[in-house]
Each structure stands twice: as C-alpha cells, then as structure tokens.
C-alpha positions in Angstrom: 0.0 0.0 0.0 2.5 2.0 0.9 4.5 1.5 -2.5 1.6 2.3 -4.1 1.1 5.4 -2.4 4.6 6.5 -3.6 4.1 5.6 -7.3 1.3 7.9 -7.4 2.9 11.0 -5.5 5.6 10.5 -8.1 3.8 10.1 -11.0 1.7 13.2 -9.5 5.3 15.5 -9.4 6.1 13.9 -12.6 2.5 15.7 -14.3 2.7 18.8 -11.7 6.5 19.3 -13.6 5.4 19.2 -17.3 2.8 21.8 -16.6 5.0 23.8 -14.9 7.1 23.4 -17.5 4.5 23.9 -20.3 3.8 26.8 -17.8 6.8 28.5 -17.9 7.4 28.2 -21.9 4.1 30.1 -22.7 4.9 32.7 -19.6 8.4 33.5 -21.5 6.8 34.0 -24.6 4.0 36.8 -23.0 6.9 38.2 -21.3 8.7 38.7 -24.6 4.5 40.1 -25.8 4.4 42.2 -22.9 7.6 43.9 -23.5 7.3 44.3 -27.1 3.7 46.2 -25.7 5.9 48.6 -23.4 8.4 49.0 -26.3 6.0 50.1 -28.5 4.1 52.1 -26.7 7.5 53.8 -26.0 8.9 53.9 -29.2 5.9 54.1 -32.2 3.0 55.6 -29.5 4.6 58.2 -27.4 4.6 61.2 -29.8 1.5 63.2 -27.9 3.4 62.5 -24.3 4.7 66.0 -24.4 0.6 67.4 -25.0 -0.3 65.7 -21.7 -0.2 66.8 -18.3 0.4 63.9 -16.2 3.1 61.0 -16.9 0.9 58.4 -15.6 0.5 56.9 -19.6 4.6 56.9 -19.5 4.5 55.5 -16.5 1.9 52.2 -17.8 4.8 51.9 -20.4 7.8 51.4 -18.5 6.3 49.5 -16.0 5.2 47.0 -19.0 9.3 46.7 -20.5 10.4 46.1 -16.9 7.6 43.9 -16.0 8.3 41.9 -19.6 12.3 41.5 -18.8 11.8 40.2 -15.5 8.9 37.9 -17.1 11.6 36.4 -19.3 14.1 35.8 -16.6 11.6 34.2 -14.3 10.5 31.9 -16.8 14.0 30.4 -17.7 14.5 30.3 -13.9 11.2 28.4 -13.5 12.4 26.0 -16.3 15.7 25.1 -14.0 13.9 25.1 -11.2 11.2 22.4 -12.5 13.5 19.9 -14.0 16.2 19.9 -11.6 13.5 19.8 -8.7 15.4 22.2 -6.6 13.1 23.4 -4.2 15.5 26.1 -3.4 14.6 27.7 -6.8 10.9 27.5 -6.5 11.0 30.2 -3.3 12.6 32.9 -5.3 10.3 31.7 -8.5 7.3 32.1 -6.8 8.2 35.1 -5.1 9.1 36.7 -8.8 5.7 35.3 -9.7 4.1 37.3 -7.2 6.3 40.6 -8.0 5.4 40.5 -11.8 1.6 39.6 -11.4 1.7 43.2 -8.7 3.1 44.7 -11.5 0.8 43.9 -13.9 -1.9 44.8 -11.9 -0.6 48.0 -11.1 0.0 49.1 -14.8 -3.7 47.6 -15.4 -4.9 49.5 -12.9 -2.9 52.9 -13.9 -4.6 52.4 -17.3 -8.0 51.7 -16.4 -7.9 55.0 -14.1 -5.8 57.2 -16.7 -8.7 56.2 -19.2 -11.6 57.6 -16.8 -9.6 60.8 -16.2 -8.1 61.8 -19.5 -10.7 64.0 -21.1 -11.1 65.5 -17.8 -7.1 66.3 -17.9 -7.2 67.3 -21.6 -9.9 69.8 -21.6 -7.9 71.3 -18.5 -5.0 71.2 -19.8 -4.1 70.7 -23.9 -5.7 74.6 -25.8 -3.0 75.9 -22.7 -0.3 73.4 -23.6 -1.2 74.5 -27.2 -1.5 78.2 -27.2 1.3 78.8 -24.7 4.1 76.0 -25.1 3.4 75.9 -29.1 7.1 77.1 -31.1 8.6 78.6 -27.7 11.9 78.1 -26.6 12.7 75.0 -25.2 9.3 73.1 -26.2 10.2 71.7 -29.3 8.6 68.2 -28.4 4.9 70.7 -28.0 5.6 71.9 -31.5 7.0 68.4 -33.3 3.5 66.8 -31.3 1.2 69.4 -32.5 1.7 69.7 -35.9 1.5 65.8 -35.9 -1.8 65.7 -34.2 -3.2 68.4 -36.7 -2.3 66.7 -40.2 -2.5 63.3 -39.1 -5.4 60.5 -40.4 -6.3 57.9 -37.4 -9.1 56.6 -35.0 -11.9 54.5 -35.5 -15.3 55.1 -34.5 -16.9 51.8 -33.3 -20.8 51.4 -32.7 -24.1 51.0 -34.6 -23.9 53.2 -37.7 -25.1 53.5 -41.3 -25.4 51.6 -44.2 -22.7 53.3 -46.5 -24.4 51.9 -49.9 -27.7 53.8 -50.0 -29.0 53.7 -53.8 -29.6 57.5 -53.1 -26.3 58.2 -52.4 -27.7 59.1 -48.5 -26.8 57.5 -45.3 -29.2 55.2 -43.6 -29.7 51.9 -41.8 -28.8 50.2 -38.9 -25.4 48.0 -39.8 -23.1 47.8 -37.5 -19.8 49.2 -38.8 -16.4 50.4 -37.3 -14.5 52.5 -40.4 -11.7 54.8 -40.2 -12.3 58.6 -40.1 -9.9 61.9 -40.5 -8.8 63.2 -37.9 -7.2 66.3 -39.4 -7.7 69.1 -36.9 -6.7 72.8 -36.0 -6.5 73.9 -32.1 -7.6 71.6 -29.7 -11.6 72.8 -29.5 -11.4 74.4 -33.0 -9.2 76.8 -34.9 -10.0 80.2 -32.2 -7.9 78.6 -29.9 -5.1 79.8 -31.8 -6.1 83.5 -31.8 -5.0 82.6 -27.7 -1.1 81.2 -29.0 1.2 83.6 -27.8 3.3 82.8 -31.1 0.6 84.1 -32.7 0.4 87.2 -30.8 4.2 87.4 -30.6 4.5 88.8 -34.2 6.9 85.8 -35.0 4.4 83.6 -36.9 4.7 85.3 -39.8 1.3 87.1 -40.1 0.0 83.6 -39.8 -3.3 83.2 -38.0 -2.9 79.8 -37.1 -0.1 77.3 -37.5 0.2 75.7 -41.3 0.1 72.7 -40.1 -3.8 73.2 -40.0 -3.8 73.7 -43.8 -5.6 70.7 -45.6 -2.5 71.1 -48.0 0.9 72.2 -46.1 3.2 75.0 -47.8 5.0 77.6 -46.0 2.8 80.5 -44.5 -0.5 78.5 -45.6 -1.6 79.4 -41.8 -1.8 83.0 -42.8 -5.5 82.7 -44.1 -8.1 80.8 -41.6 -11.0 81.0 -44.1 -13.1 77.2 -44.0 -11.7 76.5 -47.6 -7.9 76.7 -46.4 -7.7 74.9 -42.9 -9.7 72.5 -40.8 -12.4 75.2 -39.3 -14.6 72.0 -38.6 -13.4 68.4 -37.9 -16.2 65.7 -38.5 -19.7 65.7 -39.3 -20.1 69.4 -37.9 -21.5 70.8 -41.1 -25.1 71.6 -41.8 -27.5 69.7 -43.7 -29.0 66.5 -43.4 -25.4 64.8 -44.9 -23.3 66.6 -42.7 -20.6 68.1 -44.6 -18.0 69.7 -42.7 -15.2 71.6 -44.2 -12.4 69.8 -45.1 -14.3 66.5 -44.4 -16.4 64.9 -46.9 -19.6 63.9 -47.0 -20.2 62.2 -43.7 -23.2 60.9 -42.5 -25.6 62.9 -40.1 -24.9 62.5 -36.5 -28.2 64.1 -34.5 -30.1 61.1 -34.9 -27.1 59.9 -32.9 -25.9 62.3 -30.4 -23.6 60.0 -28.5 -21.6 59.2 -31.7 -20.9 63.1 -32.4 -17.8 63.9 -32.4 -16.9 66.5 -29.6 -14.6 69.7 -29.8 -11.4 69.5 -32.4 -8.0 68.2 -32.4 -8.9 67.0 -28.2 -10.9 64.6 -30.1 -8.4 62.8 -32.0 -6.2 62.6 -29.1 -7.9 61.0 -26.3 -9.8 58.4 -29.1 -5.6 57.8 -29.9 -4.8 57.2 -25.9 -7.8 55.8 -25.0 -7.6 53.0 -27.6 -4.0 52.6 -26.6 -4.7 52.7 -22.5 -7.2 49.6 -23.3 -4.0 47.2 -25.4 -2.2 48.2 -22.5 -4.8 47.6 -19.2 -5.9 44.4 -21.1 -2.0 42.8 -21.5 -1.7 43.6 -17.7 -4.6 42.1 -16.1 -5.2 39.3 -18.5 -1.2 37.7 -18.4 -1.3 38.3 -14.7 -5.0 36.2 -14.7 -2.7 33.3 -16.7 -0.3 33.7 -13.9 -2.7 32.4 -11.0 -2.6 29.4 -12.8 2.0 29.2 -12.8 1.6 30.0 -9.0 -0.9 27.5 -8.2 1.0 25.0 -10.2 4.5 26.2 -8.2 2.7 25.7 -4.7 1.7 22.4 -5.5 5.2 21.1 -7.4 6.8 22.7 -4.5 4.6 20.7 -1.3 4.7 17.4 -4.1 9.0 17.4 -3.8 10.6 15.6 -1.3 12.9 17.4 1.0 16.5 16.9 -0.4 20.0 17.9 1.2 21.8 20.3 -1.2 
C-alpha cells in the first residue's frame, strides 16, 4: 500500500513538472508580448506625451518593459527550477511570480484609471499646452507633437452606424460598422484657440493666423488665411444639412439622430480616441497575463509541497 502510495505522489510531481514546464514556456513568450507592448508604446505611441499633463500613460509603459524583462528571466528560472526539482529555486520563483503579477496589476490599474480621467485632464489642460508652449523656446517636443496631431489620419469610430451603400447616395440603416475617419484638426476645441497662441500674438508667426500645419494642404505660411476653404475650421460631421458636410471632411453621415456618436470639440478629439484606444492594449495585456499567472503559482505551490525534502 505504501508502495503504491509512492508511485502515485511520483507520478503526480512527474505531471505537476510538465505543466509547470508547459507553464513556464508560454509565460516566457508573454513576457517577450508584454515587453514588445511597453516598447511600442514607448517607441511608435509616445509622440503626444509632451501634450499631456500627467506621466501616468509613461509611466503604464515602463512599468510593461520592466515587468516583460523580468517575465523572461523568471521563466528560464522556472524551467531550472522544474527539472532539476530544486526546491530552493521554487522560493525565489514564486516570489518573482508574485512581484510581476503586482506589477501587472498596477499598470492595469494605472490604465484603467488614466482612461476615466483623461478627457477630464485634456480639456484642462491641452488649448494651454497648445496656445502657450506651441514654437517657444525650449518646447520643441509641444511643437513636433502638434503639428502631428493636426495633419495626421487615425481613429476608428466603433458602434451601430449606417449603411454606406444607399442607392440614393444618403446615409441610412442600422449595420453595425467600425470605419476609419480623419482626424485632421486645428487647435484643440477648433481653430479660435489659436487666436490665444502667444506665437501668434508674438508677431513671429509670420502674419499667420494659425499654425500651417492646420492647412488641408501644407506650404510655408499657408496658416496666414483661416477661411473654411484653407484649414480644418470643422473636424467631423459638424457641417449643416442633413449629410453633414463639414469643411475639409467629406460627406459624412448625419450624427443628430445619434448624439452619442458626435464627435466633440477639435484636435482633443483625436487625441484622447488615440490614448484611450492605446490605454485599453495596455490595461488588457496587464490584467489578462497576470490572470494566466494564478494558474503558474498554483502549479508552483503544489510542485513545490509534491517534492521531497532533499539535502543540497
């Protein structure tokens, strides 16, 4: 009986190692996922840092790259740990384990409150970042970041919407669609804000009344006539008439039968659809891996209470 008893502890730590093992493989490879997240979030995603008041977004970032390196070290340590059965490895494996899922959580939760708070922080904050940091000394990351946000195409706008093919050529129906929109822009509530820009007022733009940058097409001193037909006076759907046509846009569908989808304000727009989008890849890499490693510390208590005590 007793024999038998030992067989199937055995064959038990023998099982207990492969998942572990298994275990450890898969949590190496979302390390190397969750840095490559904090990487490019640092590297491709981080051009509007400078318009933003608070480093908390940075901050979800870094704490993904050091979270992901010191995923990939624990795994190869789990590995050596498992197969030599060294229960002297498991402590500090465990104890990584429980660092990196804190970690996790933390940027998760960073993300998930940064995303509740940031059109609070950007109407507080960006038409002042914009007007008064815009082309001054010293603020050449504000400039670099704000001509990008104003000339570049991005977003999606998810929900029920229209059916685009309307033998009429109108927009009607009840599809549900996602489809990419411009978000060319000018100021961050609309192209006044600029008229606030103490470049403007400085005399050193130029006799431009807003940056060119707003132009629909860019050539040196565009900015010096604001008329509808020149820059982007109104960003999406915020034209009259039952289409919607709004300078510089297109025709685009008519949003009062849908006041929730209307876009709201100008370039503000763009950017917190850009970081908000972003703040979810992020939140839902940090929970979700650190959900996945319950499981790796579950399997570590068990593998570690199945080993017999050895003499090292």
């Amino acid at each position: 009986m007793g024999e038998f008893n030992e067989k199937k502890a055995t064959c038990g730590t023998v099982c207990l190692k492969y998942l572990l093992f298994t275990f450890n493989c898969c949590f190496w490879l979302a390390g190397l996922a969750v840095m490559a997240v904090g990487i490019w979030t640092l590297a491709l995603k981080s051009d509007y840092i400078s318009l933003l008041a608070s480093n908390t977004y940075l901050a979800t970032a870094y704490i993904l790259v050091v979270a992901g390196v010191v995923v990939m070290v624990t795994g190869l340590l789990g590995c050596c740990a498992t197969f030599k059965e060294r229960r002297n490895l498991l402590r500090p494996y465990f104890i990584l384990l429980l660092i990196i899922f804190l970690l996790e959580i933390v940027a998760g939760i960073l993300a998930y409150v940064y995303y509740q708070q940031l059109n609070v922080e950007l109407k507080e904050n960006l038409k002042d970042t914009m007007t008064k940091r815009y082309h001054q000394p010293g603020h050449e990351g504000v400039t670099s970041a704000v001509d990008k946000l104003q000339q570049e195409v991005g977003g999606w706008l998810r929900g029920p919407f229209w059916d685009l093919r309307e033998p009429q050529g109108g927009w009607v129906g009840t599809q549900p669609a996602a489809f990419s929109l411009q978000f060319h822009c000018c100021g961050s509530n609309n192209s006044q804000d600029w008229r606030d820009s103490e470049w403007i007022r400085s005399g050193e733009a130029g006799g431009r009344l807003v940056p060119d940058s707003c132009c629909k097409t860019v050539v040196a001193h565009c900015g010096q006539r604001d008329h509808a037909s020149n820059i982007y006076k109104v960003e999406v759907g915020g034209g009259p008439g039952p289409r919607g046509r709004g300078a510089g846009c297109g025709d685009l569908p008519a949003f009062s039968a849908h006041p929730h989808l209307r876009p709201q304000g100008g370039c503000i727009t763009k950017l917190e659809t850009f970081i908000q989008e972003h703040l979810r890849v992020i939140g839902a890499v940090g929970i979700g891996i650190a959900c996945v490693q319950v499981f790796g510390m579950i399997f570590t208590c068990c593998l570690y209470k199945s080993l017999k005590l050895e003499h090292y």
